[in-house]
BAFI-3210 file (N, C-alpha, C; in Angstrom, 3 decimals, decimal comma, padded with zeros to 6 digits):
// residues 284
n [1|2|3|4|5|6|7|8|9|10|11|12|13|14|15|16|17|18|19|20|21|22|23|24|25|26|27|28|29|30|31|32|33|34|35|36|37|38|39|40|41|42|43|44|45|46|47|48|49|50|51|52|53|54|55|56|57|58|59|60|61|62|63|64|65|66|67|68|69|70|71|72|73|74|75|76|77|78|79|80|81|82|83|84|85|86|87|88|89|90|91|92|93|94|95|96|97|98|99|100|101|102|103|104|105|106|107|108|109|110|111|112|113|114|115|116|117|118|119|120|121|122|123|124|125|126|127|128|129|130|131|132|133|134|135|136|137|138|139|140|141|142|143|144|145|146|147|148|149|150|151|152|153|154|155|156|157|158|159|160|161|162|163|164|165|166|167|168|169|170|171|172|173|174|175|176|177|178|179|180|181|182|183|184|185|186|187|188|189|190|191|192|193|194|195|196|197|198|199|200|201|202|203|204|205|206|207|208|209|210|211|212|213|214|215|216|217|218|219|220|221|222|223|224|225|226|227|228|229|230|231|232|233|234|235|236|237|238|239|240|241|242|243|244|245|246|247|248|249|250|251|252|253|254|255|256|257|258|259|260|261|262|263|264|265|266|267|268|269|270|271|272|273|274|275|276|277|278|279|280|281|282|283|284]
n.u [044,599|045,645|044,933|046,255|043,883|044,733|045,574|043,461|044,203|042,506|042,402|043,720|041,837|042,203|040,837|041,932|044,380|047,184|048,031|050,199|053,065|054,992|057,322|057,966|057,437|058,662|060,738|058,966|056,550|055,923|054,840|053,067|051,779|050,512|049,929|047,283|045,691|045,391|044,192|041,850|040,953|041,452|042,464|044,387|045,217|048,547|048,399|046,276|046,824|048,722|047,418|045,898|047,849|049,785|052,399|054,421|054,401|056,284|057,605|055,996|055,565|058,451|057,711|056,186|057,143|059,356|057,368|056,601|058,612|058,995|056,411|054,385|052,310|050,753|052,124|050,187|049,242|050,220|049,620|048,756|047,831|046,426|047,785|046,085|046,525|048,890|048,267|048,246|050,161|052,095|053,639|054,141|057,637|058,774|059,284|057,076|054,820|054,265|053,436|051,146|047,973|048,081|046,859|044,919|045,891|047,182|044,906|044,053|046,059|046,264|043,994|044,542|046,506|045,633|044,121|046,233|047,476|048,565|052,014|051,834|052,825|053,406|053,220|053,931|053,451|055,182|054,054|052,989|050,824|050,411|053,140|052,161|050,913|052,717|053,981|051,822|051,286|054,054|054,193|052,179|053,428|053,537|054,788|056,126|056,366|057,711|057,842|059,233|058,730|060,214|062,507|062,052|059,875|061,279|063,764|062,045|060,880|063,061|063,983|062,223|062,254|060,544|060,517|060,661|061,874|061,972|063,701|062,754|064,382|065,411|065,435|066,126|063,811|063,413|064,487|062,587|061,734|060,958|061,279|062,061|061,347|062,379|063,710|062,400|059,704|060,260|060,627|058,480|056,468|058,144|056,568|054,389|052,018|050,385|048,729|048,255|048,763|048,475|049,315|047,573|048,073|045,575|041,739|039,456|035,783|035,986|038,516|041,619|044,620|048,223|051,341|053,356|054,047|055,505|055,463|053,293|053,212|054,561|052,272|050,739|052,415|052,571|049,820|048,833|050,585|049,424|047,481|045,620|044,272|044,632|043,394|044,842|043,348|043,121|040,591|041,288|042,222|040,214|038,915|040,375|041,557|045,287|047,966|049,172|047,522|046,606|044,948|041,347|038,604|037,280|039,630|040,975|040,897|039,574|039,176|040,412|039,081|038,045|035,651|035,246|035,731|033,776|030,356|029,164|031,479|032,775|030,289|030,856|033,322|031,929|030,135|031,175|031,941|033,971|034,992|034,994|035,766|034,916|036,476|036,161|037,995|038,022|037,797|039,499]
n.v [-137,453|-137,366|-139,410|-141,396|-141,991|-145,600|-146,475|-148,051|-150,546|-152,011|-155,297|-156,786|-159,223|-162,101|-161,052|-158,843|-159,021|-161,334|-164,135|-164,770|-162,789|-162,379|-162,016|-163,588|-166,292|-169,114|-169,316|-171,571|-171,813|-169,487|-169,836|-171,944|-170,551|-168,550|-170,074|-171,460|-169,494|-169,088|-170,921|-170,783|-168,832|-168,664|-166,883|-163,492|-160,626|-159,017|-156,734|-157,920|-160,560|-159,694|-159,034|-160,952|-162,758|-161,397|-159,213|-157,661|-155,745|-156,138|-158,484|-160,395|-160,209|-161,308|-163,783|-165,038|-165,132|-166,848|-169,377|-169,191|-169,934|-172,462|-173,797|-173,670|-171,705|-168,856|-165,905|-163,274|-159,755|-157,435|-159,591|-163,177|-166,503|-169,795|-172,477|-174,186|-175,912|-176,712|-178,670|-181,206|-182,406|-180,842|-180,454|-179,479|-178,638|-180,900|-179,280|-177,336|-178,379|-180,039|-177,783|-176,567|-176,653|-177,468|-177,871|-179,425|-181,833|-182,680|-183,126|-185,493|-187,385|-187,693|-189,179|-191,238|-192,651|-193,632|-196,330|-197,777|-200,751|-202,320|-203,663|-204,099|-204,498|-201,994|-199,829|-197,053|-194,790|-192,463|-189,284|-185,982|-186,204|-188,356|-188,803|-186,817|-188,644|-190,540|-188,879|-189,062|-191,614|-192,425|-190,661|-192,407|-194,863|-197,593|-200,651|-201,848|-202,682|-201,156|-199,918|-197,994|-195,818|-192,460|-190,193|-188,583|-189,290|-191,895|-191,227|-189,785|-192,050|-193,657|-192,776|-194,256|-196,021|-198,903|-199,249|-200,875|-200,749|-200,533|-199,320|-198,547|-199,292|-197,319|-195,193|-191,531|-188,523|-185,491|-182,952|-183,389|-186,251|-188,672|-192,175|-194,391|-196,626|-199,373|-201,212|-200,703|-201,102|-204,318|-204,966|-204,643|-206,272|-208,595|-208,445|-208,399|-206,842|-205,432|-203,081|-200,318|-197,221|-194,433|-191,336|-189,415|-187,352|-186,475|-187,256|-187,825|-188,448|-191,742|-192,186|-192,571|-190,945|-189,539|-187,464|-188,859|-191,422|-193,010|-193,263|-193,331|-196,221|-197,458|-196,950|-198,832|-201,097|-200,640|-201,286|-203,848|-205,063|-204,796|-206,123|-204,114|-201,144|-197,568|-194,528|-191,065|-188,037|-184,494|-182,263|-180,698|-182,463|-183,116|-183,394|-182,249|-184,714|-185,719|-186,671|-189,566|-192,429|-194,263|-196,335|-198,011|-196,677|-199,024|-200,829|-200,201|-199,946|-198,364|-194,681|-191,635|-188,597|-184,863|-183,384|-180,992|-181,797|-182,544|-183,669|-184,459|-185,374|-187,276|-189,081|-191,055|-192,591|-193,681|-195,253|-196,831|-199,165|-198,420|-198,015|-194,650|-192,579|-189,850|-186,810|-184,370|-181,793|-179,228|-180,746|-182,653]
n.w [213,255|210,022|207,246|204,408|201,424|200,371|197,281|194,745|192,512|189,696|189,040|186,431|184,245|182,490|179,943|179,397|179,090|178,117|180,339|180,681|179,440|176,827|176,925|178,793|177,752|176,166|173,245|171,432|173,051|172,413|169,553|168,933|170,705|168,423|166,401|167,837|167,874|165,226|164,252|165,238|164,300|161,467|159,924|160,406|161,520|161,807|164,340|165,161|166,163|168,054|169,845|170,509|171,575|173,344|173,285|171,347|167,832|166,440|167,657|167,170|164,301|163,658|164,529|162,906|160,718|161,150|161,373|158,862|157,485|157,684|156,769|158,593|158,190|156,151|154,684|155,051|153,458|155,793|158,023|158,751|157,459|157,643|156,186|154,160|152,276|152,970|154,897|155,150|155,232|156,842|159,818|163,044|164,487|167,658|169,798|169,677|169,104|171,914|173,447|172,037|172,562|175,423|177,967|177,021|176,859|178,591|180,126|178,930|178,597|181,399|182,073|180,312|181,343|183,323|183,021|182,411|183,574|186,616|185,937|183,323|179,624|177,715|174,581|173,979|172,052|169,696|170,363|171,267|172,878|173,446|175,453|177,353|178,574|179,116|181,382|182,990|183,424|185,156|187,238|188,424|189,259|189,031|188,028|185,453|181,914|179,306|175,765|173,047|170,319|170,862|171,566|173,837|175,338|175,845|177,994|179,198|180,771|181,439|183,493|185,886|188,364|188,312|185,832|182,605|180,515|176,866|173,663|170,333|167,233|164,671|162,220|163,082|162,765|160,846|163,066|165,274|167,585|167,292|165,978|163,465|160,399|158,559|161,369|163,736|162,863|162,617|165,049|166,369|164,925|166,661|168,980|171,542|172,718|176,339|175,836|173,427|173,143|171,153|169,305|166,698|163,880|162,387|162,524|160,254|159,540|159,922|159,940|160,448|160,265|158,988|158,835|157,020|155,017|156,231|159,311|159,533|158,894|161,302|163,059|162,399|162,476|165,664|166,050|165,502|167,039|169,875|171,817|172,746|171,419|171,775|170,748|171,268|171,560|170,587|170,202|168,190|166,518|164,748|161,081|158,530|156,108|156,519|155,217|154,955|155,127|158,680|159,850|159,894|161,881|163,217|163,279|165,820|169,460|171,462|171,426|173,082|173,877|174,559|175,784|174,406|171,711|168,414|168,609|166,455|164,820|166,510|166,482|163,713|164,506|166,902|165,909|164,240|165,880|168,149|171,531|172,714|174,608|176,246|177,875|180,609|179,904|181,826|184,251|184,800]
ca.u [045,636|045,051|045,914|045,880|043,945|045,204|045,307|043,260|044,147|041,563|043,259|043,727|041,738|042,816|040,884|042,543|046,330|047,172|048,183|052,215|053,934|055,226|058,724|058,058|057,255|059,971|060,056|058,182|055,485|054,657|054,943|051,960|050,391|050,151|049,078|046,344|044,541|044,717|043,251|040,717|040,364|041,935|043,344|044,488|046,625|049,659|047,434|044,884|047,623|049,907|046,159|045,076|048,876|050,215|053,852|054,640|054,083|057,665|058,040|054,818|056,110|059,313|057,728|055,143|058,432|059,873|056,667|056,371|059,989|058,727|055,078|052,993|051,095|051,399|052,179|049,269|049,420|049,670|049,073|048,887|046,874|046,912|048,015|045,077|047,117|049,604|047,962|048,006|051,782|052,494|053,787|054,829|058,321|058,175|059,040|055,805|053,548|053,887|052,673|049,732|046,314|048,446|046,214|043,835|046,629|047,782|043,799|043,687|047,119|045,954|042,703|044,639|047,277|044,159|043,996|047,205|047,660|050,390|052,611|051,021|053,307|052,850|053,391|053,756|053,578|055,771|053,259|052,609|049,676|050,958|054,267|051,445|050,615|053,642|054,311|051,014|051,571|055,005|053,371|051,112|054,530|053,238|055,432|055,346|057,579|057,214|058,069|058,394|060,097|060,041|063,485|061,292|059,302|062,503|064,403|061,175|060,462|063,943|064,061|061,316|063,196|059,776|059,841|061,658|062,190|062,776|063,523|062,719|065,292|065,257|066,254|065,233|062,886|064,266|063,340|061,344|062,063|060,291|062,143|060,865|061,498|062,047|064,188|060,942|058,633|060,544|061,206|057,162|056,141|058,364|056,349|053,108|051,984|049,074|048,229|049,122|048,852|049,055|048,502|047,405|047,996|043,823|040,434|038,218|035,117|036,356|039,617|042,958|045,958|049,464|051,619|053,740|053,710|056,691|055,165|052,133|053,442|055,079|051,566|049,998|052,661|051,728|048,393|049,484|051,659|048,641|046,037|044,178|045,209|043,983|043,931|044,781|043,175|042,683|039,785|041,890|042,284|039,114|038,936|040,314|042,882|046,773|048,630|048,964|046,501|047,045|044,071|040,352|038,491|037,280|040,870|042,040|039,796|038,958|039,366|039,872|039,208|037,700|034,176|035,832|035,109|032,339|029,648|029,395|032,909|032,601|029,506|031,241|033,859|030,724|028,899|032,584|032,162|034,932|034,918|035,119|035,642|034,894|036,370|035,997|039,361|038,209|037,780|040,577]
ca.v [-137,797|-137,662|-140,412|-140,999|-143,535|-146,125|-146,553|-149,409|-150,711|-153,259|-156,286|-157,279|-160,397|-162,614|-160,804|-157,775|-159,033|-162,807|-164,721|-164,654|-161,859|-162,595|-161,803|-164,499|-167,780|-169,667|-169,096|-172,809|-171,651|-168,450|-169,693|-172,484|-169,150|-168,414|-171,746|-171,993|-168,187|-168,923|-172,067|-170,641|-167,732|-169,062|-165,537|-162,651|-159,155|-158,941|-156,287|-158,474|-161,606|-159,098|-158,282|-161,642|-163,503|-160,445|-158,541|-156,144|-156,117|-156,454|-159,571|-161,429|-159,787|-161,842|-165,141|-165,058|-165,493|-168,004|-170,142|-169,408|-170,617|-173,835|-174,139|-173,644|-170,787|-168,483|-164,601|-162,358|-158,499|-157,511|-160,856|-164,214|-167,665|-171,004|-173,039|-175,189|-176,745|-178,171|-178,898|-182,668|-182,900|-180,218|-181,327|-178,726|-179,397|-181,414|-178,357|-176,702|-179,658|-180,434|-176,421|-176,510|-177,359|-178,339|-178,399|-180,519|-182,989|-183,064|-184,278|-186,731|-187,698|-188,473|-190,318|-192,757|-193,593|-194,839|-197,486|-198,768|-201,896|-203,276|-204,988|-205,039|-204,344|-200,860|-199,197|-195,696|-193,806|-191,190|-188,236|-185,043|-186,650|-189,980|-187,816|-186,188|-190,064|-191,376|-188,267|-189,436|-192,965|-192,033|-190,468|-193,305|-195,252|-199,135|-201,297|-202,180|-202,740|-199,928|-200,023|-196,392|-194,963|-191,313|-190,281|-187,683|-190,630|-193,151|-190,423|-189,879|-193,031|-194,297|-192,163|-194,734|-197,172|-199,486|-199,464|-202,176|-199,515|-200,805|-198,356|-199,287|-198,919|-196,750|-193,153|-190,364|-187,733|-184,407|-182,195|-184,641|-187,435|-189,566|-193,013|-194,903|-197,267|-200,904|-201,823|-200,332|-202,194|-205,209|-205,158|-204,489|-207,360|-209,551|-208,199|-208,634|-205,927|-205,147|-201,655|-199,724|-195,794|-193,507|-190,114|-189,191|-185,847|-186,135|-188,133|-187,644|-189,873|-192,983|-192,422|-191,903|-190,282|-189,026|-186,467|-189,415|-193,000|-194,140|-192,935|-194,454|-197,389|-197,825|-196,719|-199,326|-202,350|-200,884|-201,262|-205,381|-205,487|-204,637|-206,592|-203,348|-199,802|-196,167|-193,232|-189,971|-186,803|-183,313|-182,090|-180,095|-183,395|-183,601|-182,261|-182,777|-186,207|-185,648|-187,225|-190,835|-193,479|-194,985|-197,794|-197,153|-196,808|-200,650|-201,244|-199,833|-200,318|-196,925|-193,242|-191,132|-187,324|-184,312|-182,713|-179,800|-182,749|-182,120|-184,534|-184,848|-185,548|-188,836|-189,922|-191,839|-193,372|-194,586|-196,484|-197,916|-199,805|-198,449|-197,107|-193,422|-192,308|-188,640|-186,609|-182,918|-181,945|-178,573|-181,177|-183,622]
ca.w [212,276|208,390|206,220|202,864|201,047|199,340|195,763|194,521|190,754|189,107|188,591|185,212|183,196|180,700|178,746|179,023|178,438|178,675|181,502|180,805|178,793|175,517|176,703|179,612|177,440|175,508|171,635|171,380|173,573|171,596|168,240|169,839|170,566|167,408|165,593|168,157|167,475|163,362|164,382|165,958|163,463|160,129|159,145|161,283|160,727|163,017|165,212|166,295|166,560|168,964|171,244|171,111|172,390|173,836|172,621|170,282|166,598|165,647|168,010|166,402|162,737|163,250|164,836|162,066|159,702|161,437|161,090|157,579|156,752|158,102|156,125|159,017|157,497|155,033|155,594|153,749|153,783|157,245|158,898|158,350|157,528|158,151|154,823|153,936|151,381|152,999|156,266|155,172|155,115|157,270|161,196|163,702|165,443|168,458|170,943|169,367|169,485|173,007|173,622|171,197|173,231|176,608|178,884|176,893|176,217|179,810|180,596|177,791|179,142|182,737|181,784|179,445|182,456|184,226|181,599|182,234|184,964|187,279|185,491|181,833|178,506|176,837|173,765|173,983|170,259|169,351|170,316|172,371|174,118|174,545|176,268|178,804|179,280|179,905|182,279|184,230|183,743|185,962|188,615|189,523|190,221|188,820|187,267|183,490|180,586|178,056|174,723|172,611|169,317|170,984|172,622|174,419|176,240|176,604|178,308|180,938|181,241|182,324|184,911|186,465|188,275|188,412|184,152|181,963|178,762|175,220|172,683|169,182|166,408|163,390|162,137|163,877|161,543|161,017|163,763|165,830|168,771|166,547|165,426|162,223|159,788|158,929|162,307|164,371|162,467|162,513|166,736|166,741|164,688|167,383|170,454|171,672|173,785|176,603|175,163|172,950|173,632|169,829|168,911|165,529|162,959|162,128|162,022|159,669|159,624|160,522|159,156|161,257|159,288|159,370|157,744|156,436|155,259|157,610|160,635|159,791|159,125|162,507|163,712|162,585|163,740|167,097|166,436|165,187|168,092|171,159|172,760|173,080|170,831|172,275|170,538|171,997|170,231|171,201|169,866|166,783|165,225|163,905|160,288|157,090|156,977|156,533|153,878|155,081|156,229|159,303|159,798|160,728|163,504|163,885|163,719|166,778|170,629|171,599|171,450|174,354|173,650|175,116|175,563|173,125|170,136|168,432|168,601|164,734|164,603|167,197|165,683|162,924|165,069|168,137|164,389|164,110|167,041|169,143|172,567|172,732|176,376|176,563|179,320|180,759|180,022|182,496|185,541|185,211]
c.u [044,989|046,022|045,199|045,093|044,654|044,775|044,825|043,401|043,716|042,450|042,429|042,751|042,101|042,224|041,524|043,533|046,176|048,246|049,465|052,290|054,324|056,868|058,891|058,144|058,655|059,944|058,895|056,656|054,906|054,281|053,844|051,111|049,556|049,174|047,605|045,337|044,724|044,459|041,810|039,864|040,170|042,235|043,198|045,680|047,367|048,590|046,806|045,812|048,403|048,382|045,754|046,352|049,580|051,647|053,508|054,446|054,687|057,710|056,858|055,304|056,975|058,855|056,727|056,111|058,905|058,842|056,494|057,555|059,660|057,268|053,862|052,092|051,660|051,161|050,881|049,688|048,926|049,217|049,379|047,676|047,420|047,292|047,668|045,869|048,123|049,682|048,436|049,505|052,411|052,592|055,236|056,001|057,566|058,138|057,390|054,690|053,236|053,318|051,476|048,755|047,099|047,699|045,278|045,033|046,869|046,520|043,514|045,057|046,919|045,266|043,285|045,787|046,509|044,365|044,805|046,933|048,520|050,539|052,146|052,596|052,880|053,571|053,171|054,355|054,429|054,792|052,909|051,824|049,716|052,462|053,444|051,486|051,458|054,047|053,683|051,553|053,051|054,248|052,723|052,085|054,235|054,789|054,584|056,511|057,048|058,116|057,501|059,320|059,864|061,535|063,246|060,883|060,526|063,239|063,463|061,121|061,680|064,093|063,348|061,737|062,034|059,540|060,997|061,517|063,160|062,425|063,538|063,577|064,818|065,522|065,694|065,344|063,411|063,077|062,178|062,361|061,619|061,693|061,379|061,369|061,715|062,755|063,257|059,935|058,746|060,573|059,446|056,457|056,350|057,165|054,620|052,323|050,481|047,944|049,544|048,629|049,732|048,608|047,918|047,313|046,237|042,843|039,708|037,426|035,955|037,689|040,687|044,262|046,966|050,233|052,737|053,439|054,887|056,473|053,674|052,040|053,689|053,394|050,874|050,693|052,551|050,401|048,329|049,920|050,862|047,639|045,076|044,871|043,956|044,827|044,111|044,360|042,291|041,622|040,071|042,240|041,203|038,720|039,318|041,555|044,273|046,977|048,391|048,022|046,787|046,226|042,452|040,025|038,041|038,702|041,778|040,479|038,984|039,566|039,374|040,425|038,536|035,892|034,438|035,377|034,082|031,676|029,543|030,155|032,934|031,396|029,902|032,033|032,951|030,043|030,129|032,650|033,038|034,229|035,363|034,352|035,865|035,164|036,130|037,622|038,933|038,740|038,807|041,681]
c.v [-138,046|-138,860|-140,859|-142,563|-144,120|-146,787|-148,128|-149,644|-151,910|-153,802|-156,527|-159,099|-160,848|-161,902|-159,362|-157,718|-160,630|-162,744|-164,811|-164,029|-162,921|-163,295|-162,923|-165,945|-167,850|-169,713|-170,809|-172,448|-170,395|-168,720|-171,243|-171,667|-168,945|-169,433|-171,512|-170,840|-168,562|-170,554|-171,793|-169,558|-168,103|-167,805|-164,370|-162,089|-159,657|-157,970|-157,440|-159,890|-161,153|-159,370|-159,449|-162,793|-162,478|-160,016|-157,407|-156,740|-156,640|-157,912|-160,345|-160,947|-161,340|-163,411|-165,955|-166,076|-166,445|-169,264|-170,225|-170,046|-172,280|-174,642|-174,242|-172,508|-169,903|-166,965|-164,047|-160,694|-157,899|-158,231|-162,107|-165,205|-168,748|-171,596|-174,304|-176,241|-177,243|-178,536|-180,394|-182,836|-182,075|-181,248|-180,391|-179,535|-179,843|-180,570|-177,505|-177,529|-179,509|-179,029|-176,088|-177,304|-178,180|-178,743|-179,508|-182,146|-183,915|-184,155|-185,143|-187,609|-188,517|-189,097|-191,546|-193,346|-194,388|-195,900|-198,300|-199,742|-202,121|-204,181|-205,223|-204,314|-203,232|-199,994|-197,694|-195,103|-192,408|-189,897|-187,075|-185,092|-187,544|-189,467|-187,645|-187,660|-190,821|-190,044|-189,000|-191,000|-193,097|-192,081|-191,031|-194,534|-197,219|-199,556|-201,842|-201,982|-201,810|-199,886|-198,367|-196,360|-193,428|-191,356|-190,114|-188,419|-191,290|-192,114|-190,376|-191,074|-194,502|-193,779|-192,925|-195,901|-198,848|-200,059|-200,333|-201,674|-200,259|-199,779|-198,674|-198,763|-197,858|-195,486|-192,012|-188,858|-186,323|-183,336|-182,795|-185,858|-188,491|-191,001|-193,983|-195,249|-198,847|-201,692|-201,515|-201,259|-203,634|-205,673|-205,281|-205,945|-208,723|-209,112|-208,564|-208,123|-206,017|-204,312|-201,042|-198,126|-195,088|-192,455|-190,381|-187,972|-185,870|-187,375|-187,695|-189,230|-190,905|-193,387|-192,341|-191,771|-189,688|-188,144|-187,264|-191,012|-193,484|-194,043|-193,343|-195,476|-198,192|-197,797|-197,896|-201,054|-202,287|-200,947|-203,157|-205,222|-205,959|-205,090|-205,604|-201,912|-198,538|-195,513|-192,165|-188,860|-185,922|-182,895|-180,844|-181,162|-183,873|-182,616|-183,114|-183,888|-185,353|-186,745|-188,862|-191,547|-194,189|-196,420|-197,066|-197,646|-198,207|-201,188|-201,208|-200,263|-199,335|-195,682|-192,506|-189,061|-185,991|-184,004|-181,555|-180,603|-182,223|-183,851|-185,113|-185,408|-187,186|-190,028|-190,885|-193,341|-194,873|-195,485|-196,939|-199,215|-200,036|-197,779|-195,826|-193,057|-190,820|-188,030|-184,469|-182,421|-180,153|-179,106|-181,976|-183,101]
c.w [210,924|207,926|205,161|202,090|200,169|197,779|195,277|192,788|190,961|189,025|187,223|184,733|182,314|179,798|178,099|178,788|178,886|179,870|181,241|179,889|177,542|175,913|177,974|179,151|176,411|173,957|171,406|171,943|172,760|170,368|168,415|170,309|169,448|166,642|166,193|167,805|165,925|163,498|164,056|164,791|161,981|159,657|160,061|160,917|162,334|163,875|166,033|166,806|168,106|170,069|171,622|172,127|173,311|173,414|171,898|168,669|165,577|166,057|167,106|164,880|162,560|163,312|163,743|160,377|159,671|161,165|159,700|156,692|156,768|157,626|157,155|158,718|156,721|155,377|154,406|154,159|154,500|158,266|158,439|158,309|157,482|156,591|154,803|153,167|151,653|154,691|156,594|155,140|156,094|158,852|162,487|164,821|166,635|169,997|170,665|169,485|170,394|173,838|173,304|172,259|174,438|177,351|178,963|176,889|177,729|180,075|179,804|178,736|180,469|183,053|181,252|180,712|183,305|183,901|181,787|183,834|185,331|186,306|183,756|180,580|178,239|175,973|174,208|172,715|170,633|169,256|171,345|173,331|174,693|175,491|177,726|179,187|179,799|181,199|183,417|185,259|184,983|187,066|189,390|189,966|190,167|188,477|186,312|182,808|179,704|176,752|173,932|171,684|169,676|171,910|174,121|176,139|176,620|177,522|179,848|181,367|181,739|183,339|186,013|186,703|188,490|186,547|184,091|180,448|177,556|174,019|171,445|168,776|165,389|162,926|162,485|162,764|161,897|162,224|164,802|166,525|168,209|165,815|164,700|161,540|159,997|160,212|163,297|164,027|162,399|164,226|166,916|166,338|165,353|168,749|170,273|173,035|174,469|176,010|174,883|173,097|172,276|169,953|167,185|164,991|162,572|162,262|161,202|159,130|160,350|160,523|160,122|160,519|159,909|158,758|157,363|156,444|156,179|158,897|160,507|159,904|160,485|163,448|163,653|162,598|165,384|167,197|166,521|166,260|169,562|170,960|172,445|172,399|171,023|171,715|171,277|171,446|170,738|170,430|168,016|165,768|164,344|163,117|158,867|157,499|155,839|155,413|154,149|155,602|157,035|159,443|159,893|161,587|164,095|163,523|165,238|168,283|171,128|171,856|172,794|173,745|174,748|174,908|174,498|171,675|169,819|167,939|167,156|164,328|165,041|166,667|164,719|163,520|165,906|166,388|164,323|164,926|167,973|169,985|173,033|174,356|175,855|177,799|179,527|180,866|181,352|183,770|185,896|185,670]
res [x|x|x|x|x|x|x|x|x|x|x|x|x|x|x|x|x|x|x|x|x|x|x|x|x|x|x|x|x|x|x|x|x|x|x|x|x|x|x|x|x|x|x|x|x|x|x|x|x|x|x|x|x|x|x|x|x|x|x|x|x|x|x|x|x|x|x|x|x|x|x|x|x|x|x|x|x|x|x|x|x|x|x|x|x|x|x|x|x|x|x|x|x|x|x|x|x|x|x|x|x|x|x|x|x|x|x|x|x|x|x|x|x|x|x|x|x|x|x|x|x|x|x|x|x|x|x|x|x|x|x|x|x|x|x|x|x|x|x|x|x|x|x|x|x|x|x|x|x|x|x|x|x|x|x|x|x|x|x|x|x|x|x|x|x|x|x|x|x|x|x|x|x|x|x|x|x|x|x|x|x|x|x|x|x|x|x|x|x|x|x|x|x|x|x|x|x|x|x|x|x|x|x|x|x|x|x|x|x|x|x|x|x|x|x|x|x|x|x|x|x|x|x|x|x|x|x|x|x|x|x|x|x|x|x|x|x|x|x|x|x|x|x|x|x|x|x|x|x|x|x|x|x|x|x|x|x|x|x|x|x|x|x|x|x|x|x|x|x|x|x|x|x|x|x|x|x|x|x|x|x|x|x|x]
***
């Protein structure tokens, strides 16, 4: 009996097409594609944008548009760049945030739930990484009172019939879960928390910044408010600082980032005299 062989096709690598289709992720997730290759590059033609997220030239044409209506980069001929100039004010919605550098966020995210204890008080900041943290912080199923101006967070974190959820007051920022101003800062100044759990828009040197003063402000009555204040910061926050100042780094207790940091970068903070917990965001 003859028979025929069968046809073997190579399987594909990431590096030969990415790992989900274009036409598979959710506009939030590709337009987080994007951001993160003119990160990585700082200027790129539609071509090499389409080869390096995967689609067509038209679909990255249009999503290229949509980011530029919104100041995250600026279109050049045949492509695009990031817009140095208004990086410091700039602040991608909050469906695009929580897409940008996930995976690192998730392991920053599940290191700082460690942190937390039965039963203690916690601030949780309006941020994409403190989000992964309150996801984790879930999962490990304590009890704790939590305190957050993020809807994002109050929303997960009632679902947790072990939490005792207070949502701060104040007006929620266009585009953003974020809640801020003086009825926030005024509910913070009454409390007096275990930890507090922030993100931050940049570090540089010693510095920690925001892409406004009202959201810094709030940042830094939760820093007044906690016993003990952890940053959260993916290794893209270290660079030039954002418009507002939030405090510095001997203000707050310690940093928790990735091995992706660069050593240069942490150096300032470790002479600060905070605790900068480095983790492998591959292994966590």
């Amino acid at each position: 009996m003859i028979t025929s062989a069968k046809k073997v096709v190579p399987r594909r690598t990431p590096r030969d097409a990415p790992e989900r289709s274009r036409v598979e992720m959710i506009p939030a997730e590709r337009y987080a594609r994007l951001l993160e290759a003119l990160r990585a590059r700082g200027a790129a033609s539609i071509r090499e944008l389409a080869h390096l997220v995967g689609g067509s030239a038209s679909t990255v044409r249009r999503d290229l548009e949509y980011l530029a209506d919104r100041g995250a980069l600026v279109r050049t001929f045949g492509g695009a760049a990031l817009d140095r100039a208004a990086a410091a004010t700039y602040e991608p919605d909050a469906e695009i945030a929580a897409h940008l550098e996930h995976e690192e966020k998730q392991a920053i995210g599940r290191h700082a739930a460690t942190l937390i204890e039965p039963n203690q008080s916690v601030i949780f900041d309006s941020s994409s990484t403190v989000l992964e943290a309150a996801r984790a912080f879930i999962e490990r199923g304590i009890p704790a009172t939590a305190v957050t101006n993020d809807l994002a967070i109050a929303r997960l974190l009632a679902s947790a019939a072990n939490v005792r959820l207070v949502v701060l007051g104040g007006m929620l920022r266009t585009r953003s879960a974020t809640l801020c101003g003086e009825p926030s800062e005024r509910m913070l100044a009454e409390m007096h928390a275990d930890v507090a759990l922030l993100g931050t828009h940049a570090i540089t040197a010693d510095v920690f910044t925001e892409t406004s003063p009202e959201v810094a402000r709030v940042k830094r009555a939760m820093i007044r408010a906690a016993s003990r204040s952890i940053v959260l910061a993916d290794h893209t926050k270290f660079g030039a600082p954002a418009f507002a100042d939030i405090c510095r780094a001997a203000d707050v207790s310690a940093l928790v980032t990735t091995s992706r940091a660069a050593s240069a970068a942490l150096a300032p903070l470790r002479d600060a005299g905070i605790e900068v917990q480095v983790i492998d965001a591959l292994r966590t």
